[in-house]
Each structure stands twice: as structure tokens, then as C-alpha cells.
VMD Tcl script that draws the C-alpha trace (Angstrom):
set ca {
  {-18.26 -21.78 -33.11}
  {-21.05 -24.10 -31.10}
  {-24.70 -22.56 -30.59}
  {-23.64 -22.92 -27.25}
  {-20.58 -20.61 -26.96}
  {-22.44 -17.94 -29.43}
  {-25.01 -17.30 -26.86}
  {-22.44 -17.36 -23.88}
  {-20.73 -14.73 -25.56}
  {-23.79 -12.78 -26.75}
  {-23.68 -10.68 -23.24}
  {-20.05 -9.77 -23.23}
  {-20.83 -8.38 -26.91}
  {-23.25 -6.23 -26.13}
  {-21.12 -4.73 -23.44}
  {-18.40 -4.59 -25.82}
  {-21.01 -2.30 -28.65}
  {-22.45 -0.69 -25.65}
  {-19.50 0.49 -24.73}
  {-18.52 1.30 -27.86}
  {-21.72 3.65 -27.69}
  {-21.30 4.92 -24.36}
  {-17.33 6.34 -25.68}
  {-18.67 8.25 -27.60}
  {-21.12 10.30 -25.28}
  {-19.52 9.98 -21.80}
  {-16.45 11.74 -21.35}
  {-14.42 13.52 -18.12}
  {-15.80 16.84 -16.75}
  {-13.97 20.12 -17.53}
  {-10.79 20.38 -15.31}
  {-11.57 24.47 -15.47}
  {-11.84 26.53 -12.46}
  {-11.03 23.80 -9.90}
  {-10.94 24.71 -6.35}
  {-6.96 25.32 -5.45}
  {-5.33 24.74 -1.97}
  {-2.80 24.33 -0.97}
  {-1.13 22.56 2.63}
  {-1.16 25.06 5.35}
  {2.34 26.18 6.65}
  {1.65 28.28 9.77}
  {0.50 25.14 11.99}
  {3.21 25.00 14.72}
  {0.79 26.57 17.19}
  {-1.40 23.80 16.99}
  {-1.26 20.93 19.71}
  {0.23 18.89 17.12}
  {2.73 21.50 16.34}
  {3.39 22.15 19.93}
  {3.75 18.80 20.87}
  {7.11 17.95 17.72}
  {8.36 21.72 17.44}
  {11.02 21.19 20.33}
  {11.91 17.70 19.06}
  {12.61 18.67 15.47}
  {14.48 21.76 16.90}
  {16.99 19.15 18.79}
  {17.49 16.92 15.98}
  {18.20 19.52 13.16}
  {18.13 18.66 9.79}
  {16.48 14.87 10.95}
  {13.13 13.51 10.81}
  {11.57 11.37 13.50}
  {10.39 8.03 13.10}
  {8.30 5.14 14.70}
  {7.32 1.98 12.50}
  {3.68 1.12 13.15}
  {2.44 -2.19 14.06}
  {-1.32 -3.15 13.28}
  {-3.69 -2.09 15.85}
  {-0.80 1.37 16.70}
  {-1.06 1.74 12.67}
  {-5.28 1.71 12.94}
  {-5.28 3.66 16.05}
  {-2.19 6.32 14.46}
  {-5.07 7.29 12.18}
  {-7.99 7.24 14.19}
  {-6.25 9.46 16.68}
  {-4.31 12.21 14.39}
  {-8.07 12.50 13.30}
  {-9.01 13.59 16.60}
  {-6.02 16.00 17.66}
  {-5.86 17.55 14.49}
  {-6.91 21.13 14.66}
  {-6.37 22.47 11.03}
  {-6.12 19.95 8.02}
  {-6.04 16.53 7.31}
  {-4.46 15.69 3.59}
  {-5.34 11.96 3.05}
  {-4.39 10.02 -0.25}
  {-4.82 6.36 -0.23}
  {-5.44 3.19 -3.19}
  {-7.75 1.48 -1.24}
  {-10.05 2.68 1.09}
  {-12.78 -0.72 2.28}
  {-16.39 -0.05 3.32}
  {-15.78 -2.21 6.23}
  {-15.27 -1.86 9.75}
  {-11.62 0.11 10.21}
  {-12.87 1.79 6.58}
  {-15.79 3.21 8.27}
  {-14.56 4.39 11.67}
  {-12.40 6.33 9.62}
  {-15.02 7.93 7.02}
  {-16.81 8.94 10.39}
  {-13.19 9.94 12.02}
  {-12.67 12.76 8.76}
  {-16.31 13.73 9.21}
  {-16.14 14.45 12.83}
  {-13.04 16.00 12.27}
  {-14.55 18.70 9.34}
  {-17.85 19.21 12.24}
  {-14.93 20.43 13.98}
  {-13.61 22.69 11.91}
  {-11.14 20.87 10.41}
  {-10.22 21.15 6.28}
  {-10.21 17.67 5.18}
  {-8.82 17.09 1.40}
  {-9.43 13.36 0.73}
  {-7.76 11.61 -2.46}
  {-9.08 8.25 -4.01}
  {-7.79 6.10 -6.46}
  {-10.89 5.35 -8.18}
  {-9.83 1.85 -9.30}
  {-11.54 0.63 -5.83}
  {-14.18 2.98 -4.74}
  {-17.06 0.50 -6.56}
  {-19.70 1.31 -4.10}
  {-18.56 4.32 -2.29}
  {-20.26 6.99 -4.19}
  {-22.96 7.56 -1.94}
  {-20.50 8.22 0.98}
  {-18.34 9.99 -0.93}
  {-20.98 12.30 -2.15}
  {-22.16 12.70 1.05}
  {-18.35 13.34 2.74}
  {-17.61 15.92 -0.11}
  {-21.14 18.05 0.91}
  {-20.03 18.78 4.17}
  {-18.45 22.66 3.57}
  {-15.01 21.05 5.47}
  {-14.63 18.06 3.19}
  {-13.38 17.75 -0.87}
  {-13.39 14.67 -2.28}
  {-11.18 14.06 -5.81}
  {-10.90 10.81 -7.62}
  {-7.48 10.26 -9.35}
  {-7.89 8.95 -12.98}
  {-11.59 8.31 -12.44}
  {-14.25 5.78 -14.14}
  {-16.96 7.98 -16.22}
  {-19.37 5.13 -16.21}
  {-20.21 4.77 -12.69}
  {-22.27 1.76 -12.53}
  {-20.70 -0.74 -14.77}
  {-17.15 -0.20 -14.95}
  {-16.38 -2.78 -17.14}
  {-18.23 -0.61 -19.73}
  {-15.02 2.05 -19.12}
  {-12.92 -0.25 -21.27}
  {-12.63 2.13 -24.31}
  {-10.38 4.30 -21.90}
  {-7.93 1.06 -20.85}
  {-4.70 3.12 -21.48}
  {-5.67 5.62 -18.99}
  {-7.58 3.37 -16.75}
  {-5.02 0.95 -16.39}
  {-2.47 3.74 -14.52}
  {-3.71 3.73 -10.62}
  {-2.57 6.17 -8.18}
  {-1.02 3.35 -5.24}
  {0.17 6.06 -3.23}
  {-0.46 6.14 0.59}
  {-0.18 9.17 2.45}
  {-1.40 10.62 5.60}
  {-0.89 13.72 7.29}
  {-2.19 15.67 9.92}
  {-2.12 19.60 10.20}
  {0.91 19.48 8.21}
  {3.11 18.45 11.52}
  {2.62 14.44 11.68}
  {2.65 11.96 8.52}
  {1.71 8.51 8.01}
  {3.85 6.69 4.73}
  {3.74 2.79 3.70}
  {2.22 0.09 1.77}
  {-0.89 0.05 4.42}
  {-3.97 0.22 2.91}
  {-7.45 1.23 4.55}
  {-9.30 -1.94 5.76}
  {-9.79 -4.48 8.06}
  {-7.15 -6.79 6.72}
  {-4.73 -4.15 6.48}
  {-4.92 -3.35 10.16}
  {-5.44 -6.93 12.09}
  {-8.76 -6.43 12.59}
  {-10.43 -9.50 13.13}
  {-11.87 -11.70 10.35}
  {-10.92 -12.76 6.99}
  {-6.99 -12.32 5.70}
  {-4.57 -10.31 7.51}
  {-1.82 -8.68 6.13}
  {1.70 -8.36 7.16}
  {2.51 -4.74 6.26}
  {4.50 -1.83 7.33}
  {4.16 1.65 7.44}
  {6.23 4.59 9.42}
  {4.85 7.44 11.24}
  {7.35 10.59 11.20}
  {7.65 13.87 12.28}
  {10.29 16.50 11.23}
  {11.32 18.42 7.96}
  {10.11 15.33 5.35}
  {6.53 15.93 6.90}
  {6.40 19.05 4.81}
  {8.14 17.10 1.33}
  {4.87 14.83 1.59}
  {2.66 17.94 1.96}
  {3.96 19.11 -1.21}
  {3.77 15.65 -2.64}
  {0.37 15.54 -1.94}
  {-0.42 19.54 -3.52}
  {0.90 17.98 -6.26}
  {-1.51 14.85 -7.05}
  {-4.06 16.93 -5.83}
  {-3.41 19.98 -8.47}
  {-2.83 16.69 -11.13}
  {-4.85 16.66 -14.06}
  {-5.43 13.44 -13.28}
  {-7.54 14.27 -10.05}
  {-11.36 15.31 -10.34}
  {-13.42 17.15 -8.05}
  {-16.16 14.51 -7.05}
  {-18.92 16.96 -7.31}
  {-18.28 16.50 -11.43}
  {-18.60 13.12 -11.53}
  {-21.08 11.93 -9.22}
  {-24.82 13.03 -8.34}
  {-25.22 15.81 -5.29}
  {-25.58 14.37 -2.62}
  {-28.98 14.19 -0.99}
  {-30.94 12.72 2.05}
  {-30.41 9.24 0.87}
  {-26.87 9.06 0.31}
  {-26.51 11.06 4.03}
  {-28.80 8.77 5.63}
  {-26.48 5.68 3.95}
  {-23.24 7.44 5.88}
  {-25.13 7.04 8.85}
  {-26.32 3.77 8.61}
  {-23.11 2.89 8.17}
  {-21.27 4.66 10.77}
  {-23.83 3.37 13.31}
  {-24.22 -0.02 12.35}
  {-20.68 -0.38 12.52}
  {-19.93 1.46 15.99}
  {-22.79 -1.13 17.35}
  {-21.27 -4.21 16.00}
  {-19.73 -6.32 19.28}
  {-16.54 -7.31 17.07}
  {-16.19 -2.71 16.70}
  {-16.13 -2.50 20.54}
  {-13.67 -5.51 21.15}
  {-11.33 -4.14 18.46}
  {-11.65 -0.25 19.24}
  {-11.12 -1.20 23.37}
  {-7.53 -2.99 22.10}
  {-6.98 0.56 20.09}
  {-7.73 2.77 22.70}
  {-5.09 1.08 24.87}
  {-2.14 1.94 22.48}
  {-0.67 4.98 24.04}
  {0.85 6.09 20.74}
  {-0.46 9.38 19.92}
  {-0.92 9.88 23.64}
  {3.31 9.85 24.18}
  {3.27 11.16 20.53}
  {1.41 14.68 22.27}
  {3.24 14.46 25.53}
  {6.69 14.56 23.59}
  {7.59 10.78 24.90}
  {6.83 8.93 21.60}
  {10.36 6.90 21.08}
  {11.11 8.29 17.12}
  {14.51 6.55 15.13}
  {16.21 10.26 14.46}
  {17.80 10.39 10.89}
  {17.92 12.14 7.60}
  {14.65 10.90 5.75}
  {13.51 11.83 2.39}
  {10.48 11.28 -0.14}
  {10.53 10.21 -3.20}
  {7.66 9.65 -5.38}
  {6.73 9.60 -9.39}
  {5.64 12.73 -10.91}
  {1.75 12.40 -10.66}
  {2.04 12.85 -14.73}
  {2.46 9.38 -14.82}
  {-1.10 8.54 -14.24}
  {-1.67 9.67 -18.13}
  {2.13 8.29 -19.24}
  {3.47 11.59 -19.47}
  {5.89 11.52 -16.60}
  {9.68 11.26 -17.80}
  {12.13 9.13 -17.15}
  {13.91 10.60 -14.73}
  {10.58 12.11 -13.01}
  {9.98 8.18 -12.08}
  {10.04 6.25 -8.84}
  {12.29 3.82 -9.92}
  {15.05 6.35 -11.31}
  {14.92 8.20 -8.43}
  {15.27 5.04 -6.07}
  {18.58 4.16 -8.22}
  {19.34 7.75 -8.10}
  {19.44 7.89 -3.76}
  {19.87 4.44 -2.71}
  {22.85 3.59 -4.91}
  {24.29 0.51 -5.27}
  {24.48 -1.98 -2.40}
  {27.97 -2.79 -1.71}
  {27.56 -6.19 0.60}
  {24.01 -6.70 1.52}
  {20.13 -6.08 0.13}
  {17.57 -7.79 2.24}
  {13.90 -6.97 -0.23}
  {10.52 -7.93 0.83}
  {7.88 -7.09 -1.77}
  {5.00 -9.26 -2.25}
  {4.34 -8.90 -5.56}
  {7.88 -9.75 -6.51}
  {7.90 -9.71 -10.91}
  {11.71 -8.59 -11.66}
  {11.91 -8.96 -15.26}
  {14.93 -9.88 -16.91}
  {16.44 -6.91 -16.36}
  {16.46 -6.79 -12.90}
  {17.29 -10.55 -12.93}
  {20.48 -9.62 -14.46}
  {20.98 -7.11 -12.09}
  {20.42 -9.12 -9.07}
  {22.89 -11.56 -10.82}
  {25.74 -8.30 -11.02}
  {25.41 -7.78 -8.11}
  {25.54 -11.46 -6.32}
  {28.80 -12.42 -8.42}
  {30.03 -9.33 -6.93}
  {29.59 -10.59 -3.71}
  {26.45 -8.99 -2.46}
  {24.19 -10.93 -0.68}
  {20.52 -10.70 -1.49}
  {17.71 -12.44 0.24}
  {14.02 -11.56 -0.92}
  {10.57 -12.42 1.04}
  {7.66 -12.46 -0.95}
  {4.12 -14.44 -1.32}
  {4.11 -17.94 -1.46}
  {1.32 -19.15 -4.07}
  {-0.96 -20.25 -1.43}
  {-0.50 -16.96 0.30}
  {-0.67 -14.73 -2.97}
  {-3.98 -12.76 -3.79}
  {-3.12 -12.51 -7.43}
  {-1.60 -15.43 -9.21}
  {-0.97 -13.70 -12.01}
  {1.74 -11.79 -10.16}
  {2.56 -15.09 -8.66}
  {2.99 -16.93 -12.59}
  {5.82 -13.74 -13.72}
  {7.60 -14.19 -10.31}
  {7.95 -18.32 -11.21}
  {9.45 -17.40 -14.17}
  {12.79 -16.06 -12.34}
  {13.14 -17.93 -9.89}
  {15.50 -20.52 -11.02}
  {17.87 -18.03 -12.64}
  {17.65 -15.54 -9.27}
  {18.74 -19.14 -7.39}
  {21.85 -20.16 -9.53}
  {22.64 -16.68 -9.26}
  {23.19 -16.95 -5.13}
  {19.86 -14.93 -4.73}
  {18.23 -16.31 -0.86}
  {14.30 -16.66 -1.83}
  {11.68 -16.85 0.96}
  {7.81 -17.60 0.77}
  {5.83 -16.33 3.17}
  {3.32 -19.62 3.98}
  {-0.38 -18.89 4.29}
  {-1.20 -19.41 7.68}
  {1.64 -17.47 9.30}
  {2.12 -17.80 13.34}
  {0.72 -14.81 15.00}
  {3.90 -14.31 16.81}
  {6.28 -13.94 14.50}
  {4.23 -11.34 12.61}
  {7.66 -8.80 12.32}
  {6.01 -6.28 10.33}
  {2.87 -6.02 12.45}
  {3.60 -7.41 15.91}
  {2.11 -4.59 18.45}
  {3.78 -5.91 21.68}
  {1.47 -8.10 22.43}
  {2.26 -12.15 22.42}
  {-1.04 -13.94 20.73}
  {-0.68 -17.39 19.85}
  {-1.34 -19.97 17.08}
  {-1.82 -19.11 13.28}
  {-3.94 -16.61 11.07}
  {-4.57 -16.78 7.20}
  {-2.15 -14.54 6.11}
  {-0.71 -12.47 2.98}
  {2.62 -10.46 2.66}
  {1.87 -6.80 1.45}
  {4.90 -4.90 3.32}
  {6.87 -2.91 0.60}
  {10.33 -2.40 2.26}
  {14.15 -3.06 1.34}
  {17.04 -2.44 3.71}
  {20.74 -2.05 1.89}
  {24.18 -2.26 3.15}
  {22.88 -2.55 6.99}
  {22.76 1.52 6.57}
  {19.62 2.70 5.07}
  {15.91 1.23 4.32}
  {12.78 2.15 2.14}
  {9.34 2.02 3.52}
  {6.67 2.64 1.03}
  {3.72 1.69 -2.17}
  {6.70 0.58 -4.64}
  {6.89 -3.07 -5.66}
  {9.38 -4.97 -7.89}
  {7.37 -5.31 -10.66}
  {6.51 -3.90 -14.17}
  {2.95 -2.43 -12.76}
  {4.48 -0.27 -10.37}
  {7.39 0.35 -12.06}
  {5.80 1.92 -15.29}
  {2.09 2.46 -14.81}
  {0.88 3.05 -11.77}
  {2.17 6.01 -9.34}
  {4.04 5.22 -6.17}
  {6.39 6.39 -3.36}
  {8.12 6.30 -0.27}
  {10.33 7.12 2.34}
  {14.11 6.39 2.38}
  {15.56 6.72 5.74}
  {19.44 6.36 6.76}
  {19.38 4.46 9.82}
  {21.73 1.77 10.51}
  {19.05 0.85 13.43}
  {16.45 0.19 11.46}
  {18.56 -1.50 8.56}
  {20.03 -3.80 10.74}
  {16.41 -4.61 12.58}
  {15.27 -6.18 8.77}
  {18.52 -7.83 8.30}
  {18.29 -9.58 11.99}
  {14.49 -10.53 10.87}
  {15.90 -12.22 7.65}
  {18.63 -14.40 9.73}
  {16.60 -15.37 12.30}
  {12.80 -15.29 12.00}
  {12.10 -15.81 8.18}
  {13.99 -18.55 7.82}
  {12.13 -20.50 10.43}
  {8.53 -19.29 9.29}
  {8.39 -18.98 5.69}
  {9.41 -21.74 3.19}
  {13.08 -21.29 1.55}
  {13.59 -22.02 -2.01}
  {16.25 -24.30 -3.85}
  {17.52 -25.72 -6.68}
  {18.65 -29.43 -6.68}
  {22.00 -30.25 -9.08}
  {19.50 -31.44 -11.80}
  {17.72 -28.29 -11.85}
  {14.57 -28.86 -10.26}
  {12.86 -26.72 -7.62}
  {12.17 -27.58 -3.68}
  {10.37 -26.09 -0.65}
  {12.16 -26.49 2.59}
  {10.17 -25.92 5.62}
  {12.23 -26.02 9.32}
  {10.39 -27.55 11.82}
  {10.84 -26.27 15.43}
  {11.56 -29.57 17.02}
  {14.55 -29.62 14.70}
  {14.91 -30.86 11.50}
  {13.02 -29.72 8.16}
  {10.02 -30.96 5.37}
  {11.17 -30.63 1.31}
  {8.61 -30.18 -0.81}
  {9.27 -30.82 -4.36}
  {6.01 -28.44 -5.62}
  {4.87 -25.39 -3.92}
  {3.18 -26.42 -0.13}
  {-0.53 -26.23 0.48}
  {-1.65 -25.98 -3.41}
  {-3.51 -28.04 -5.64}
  {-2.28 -29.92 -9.17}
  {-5.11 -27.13 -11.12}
  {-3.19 -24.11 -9.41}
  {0.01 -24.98 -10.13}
  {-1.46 -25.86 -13.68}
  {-3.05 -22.12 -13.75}
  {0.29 -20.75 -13.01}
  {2.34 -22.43 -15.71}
  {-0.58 -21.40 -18.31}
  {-0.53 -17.47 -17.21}
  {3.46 -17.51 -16.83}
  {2.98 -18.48 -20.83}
  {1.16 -15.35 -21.78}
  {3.09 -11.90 -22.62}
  {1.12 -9.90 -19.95}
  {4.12 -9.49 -17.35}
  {3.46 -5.44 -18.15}
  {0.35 -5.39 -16.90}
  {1.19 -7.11 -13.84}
}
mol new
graphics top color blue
foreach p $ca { graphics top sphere $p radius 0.5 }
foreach p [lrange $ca 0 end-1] q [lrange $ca 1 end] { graphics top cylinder $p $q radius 0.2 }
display resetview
């Protein structure tokens, strides 16, 4: 070893012994003598309540539904927060200190001032940063803040690494629910490029607001992960809060509601009429039977069994498509398993068409570097494979589009998690086709059996992917192409993946090498 590469790796040793060190004196706080709660059940006399009661009582047995767009799926939030009169139950992956992230910190904080029992969950994997407000949210008498499968070393986290087994299981749940009457279920995360806000990436995502008896499976859900032993009361881990870290939510809030780019985007929010119909019973809701499903919250320390898992109990509801599985995921990893299923099922004469990132689109390349690896088998097989390009026209955004009709192209990244089979039923939720979400971190979902719906994805997969995305294939000598359809007719090939360079396409043959596809 050079003199040169000993001292490079001098620093990353003595975070490796001071780590070491730090295991051995920092552990998780006592789980004893949490706080317990539980969802409230008597809340049809609030105006929530009031407003889906006679809706729910005409459509027995169903749950009502209304896919969110991006600005509906921002303002959904913003404005349950401000109607809701008893709890709000919140459980998200990601939750950004930016813009959209902060309106709603200040959103559940208003809401407790009002009286209002807030019970916010965090993945801790991406709250680097947030302490101060969380602190600070948790103080307030209406607020409790837990951390699922938290860090114990709060400032460098990289020093946590003695604890990868645990560490390495995140809670990608996303759940939202307002005084037990009005839910909010997807892949959406909380920030700006989650919910078209302007600047940056935006991602193409879904989620589903519904009313109705599966409002009260995601309560329980949610008692669940937040009764986990996996979920810690914030007020163990971090520092009390004090003037500081009050004066920092502040700041915050107010530097954000001042920003020109807040009022621009909150004025296009305030004109969705979405909660607004929602209250006056005139919100249009897809009636039909809906249910959860998620993994048991044991997972997050690998004790979950098999059959307690998201991906048994997917198997276990959906079935086994008889003529048609249309899957967008965008971090797409089957596994040779699931290549051999995909295979089954396409010599059986199912057709399967999947949508995922395109490698200049992708945020992770790793993920990108395990999907390459099946992609010429899931090809000979019959499998359709789309890329979603990275500047995507505004227009066509299916899984966002808000009614209005903006023009030209924004940087853009697939993160919708849905699948519709058989033109009958559809899933909506956290859960990827991968090995990450498939056996370490916790997900889930709704599953809803409408033919409406089902046949809404499988029009979007005739007719709008294949003109916007690019469309694999696999010449007679075995090599892979791009095709790209241009809308003056006609079409580009591309015999290497479109709008990358020679040293990423290099970087995604050396990962696809490594044995890391579980982690991914």
C-alpha cells in the first residue's frame, strides 16, 4: 500500500475504531412505559365524519376512492390538516426540510394549537437534520414524535455502522389519515419533488385518497408500527427541546411562507377544490371493495414471518393474472426468481408490460445495474419493457397530471409504485419489485377491485407510454436497442441507453458485477 492511500484511508479508520468505541457505550433507550394510544373510533360527528358517513352508508361494504395528482396530492394534505378536528396519524419515509416539507411541519403544528392529537412516525433513515424540529414538534402537549428503527449516534451516522443489520431495515411506509374518517396511501413522499413543486426533479408518482371501511384497516396498521418495538419516543433519543430549536421551527416556517416561489405554488393549491367537494359530499370517489395489506412491522428487526410479509400477502390477494399485468415500479430488480415467473406466465399467454427508470432518469444506479441484468431474459421471454426518459413532457405526466395542460419538458424520475392485473383490479402503494423491499424494509398498500381504474393503467400503457418513454428490444443477434417514436412519425434506435455517458454505462456494468442485489 502507497504512503499516499495509507493516509487517505487514515480518516475512514478512525471512524471505523471510533465506532467500534462508541458500540460499546451508546445503545437504544428503554422501550418501558411508553405512552400507548390508540386511533380514535367515535369520530363520525366530526365535519370529516359528517361529510363521508352518508356516502359509506350507500356504498356498503365499499371504500371510496380518488387518485391524486400533484398539486390535489400537496393540497389533500395541507387541507385534511385544517378540517381535522380530532387526530391526525401520519407515517411517512421521507419527510424534506424544504418548502411542501415545511408548510406541512407548520400544517401538524397549527393543527395540535387547535386541539388536535397529532401522532407523527419517521423513518429515521432520512431525518439527518430534523432533530431540532422534531424536538420542538414533539414539545407541544398535542404532538408525539417516534422514530422507527432509529440512529443512536445523532451527529455522524456513519458512526451507527456497528448496528448495519438493524439499520439497514427502513420503515417505507406512507400513510395519512385524518380523524380516522379520510386516508391518504401511495408511494408519495413528503417534498418538493414529490409534489410538482417547482425546482429541481419532479417525480411522477401516485397516491389514492379513500374514504370508507379500509380507512379504519390503515388506522390499525398504523397502531401497529406505532406500538412496534421498533418505534422510539423522540423525547429518548434526542435533547428537550428548548428556545433554540423553537426559534429554528419558526425560522423556518416563516422564511418559507415569505418565499415568492411559496405564494405562487400555495395560490395554484388553494384553487384545487378537492377537500372542498370532499366536505360538501361532491368529491367524485371510484366505489369498490379495497383492502390493506402491509408487512408485519416485526420486519424492521427480521422477525416478521413469512407469511406476515408484503409480498406473500400480495400473492396471497392478487392471484395470478390470467391475460394481462401492466407493472410500473421504478426501482424494478426482479431477481431470478421473479424472472422465471414473469417467463411462466408470458409462455402462458399473459401479457406483461413494465415502466420503470431509464438510467438517465434513475436516482440510484445501483438499482439501475440489478435491473440490466434481466433485461434480456424478461425480453426473449415476451416481457414489453419501457424507460421512462429524463426530461419527460409535462403533459403526458399520467400519474400526476392535475387537469391542467402545461407545456414543454421537466427533469423527471419515475417513483409511482402501482400494478394493474387482468383489467380488474390494481395496487397503489410503497412496494417495489426488488429484493430491498421485498425482504428488508417494511411496506404496503392498497389493492382495489375496480375494472375502472385497471383499465385507466392499461389504456396509459397502449397509448401514452409508448410514445413518451423509450421501448426496449432485442435484435436476432442478441444485442440491446432503445427505440424512441417521434411525433412527426417515425422513430430513433439507440443501440446504448439515450442521454448517458461511456463512464455511466461503464459504472453500471461494474456494480451489476458485485453480489449486492440484496441490499438493493
Amino acid at each position: 500500500m502507497s504512503a499516499s492511500r495509507t493516509f487517505c484511508a487514515l480518516p475512514y479508520i478512525f471512524i471505523l475504531c471510533l465506532g467500534v468505541a462508541l458500540s460499546g457505550c451508546s445503545t437504544l433507550p428503554s422501550q418501558e412505559n411508553r405512552s400507548a394510544s390508540v386511533a380514535f373510533g367515535d369520530t363520525g360527528n366530526t365535519r370529516l365524519g359528517k361529510a363521508v358517513t352518508p356516502r359509506v352508508g350507500a356504498n356498503p361494504g365499499y371504500s371510496g376512492v380518488h387518485p391524486l395528482a400533484g398539486h390535489d396530492a400537496f393540497a389533500a394534505r395541507l387541507l385534511l390538516m385544517s378540517v381535522a378536528e380530532r387526530s391526525l396519524d401520519v407515517q411517512y419515509y421521507i419527510w424534506n426540510k424544504d418548502m411542501t416539507g415545511t408548510l406541512l411541519f407548520n400544517g401538524l403544528y397549527e393543527a395540535a394549537e387547535r386541539g388536535v392529537r397529532v401522532r407523527l412516525l419517521l423513518d429515521d433513515g432520512n431525518t439527518s437534520g430534523l432533530d431540532p424540529i422534531l424536538a420542538a414538534l414533539d414539545a407541544h402537549p398535542n404532538i408525539e414524535v417516534r422514530l422507527f428503527n432509529p440512529f443512536v449516534v445523532r451527529g455522524v451516522r456513519l458512526l451507527n455502522f456497528f448496528d448495519f443489520s438493524r439499520l439497514n431495515r427502513r420503515m417505507h411506509n406512507k400513510s395519512f389519515t385524518a380523524d380516522n374518517e379520510v386516508t391518504i396511501v401511495g408511494g408519495r413522499n413528503v417534498g418538493d419533488q414529490y409534489f410538482g413543486a417547482p425546482g429541481g426533479v419532479m417525480f411522477v408518482d401516485v397516491d389514492v385518497l379513500a374514504v370508507g371501511p379500509v380507512v379504519k384497516a390503515v388506522s390499525n396498521i398504523f397502531d401497529q408500527y406505532w406500538a412496534s418495538e421498533s418505534s422510539y419516543p423522540v423525547e429518548r433519543l434526542l435533547p428537550k427541546a428548548d428556545s433554540d430549536a423553537f426559534a429554528e421551527l419558526a425560522s423556518a416556517i416563516s422564511r418559507v411562507q415569505n418565499a415568492p416561489a411559496t405564494e405562487e405554488y400555495v395560490s395554484a393549491v388553494r384553487d384545487s377544490s378537492l377537500i372542498r367537494e370532499l366536505v360538501a359530499g361532491q368529491l367524485s370517489l371510484e366505489w369498490a371493495a379495497t383492502r390493506v395489506i402491509s408487512d408485519d412491522p416485526a420486519k424492521g428487526l427480521g422477525l416478521a414471518a413469512p407469511e406476515a410479509l408484503m409480498l406473500h400477502k400480495l400473492k396471497q390477494v392478487i392471484g395470478t393474472p390470467s391475460s394481462e399485468l401492466n407493472l410500473v415500479s421504478p426501482y424494478f430488480v426482479p431477481g431470478a426468481a421473479a424472472v422465471a415467473a414473469f417467463t411462466a406466465l408470458a409462455k402462458q399467454g399473459v401479457q406483461i408490460r413494465v415502466l420503470t427508470n431509464s438510467l438517465e432518469a434513475t436516482d440510484v444506479v445501483s438499482v439501475y445495474a440489478g435491473y440490466a441484468k434481466s433485461r434480456k431474459p424478461l425480453l426473449q421471454a415476451g416481457v414489453q419493457l419501457y424507460e421512462i426518459p429524463r426530461l419527460l413532457p409535462d403533459a403526458v405526466r399520467q400519474f400526476k397530471s392535475d387537469g391542467r395542460k402545461p407545456s414543454g419538458s421537466s427533469k423527471s424520475g419515475l417513483h409511482a409504485k402501482t400494478f394493474s392485473v387482468d383489467q380488474a383490479r390494481i395496487f397503489v402503494g410503497s412496494f417495489n419489485l426488488d429484493p430491498r423491499s421485498e425482504k428488508l424494509n417494511t411496506e404496503m398498500g392498497f389493492i382495489i377491485e375496480s375494472p375502472t381504474l385497471a383499465r385507466r393503467i392499461s389504456h396509459t400503457f397502449l397509448h401514452t407510454v409508448p410514445d413518451n418513454t423509450y421501448q426496449l428490444g432485442l435484435s436476432d443477434s442478441g444485442h440491446l436497442y432503445w427505440i424512441k417514436r417521434l411525433k412527426e412519425g417515425g422513430q430513433l434506435q439507440y443501440e446504448v441507453s439515450p442521454g448517458t455517458t461511456f463512464l455511466q454505462r461503464a459504472g453500471v456494468w461494474f456494480i451489476s458485477l458485485l453480489p449486492i442485489d440484496w441490499l438493493l
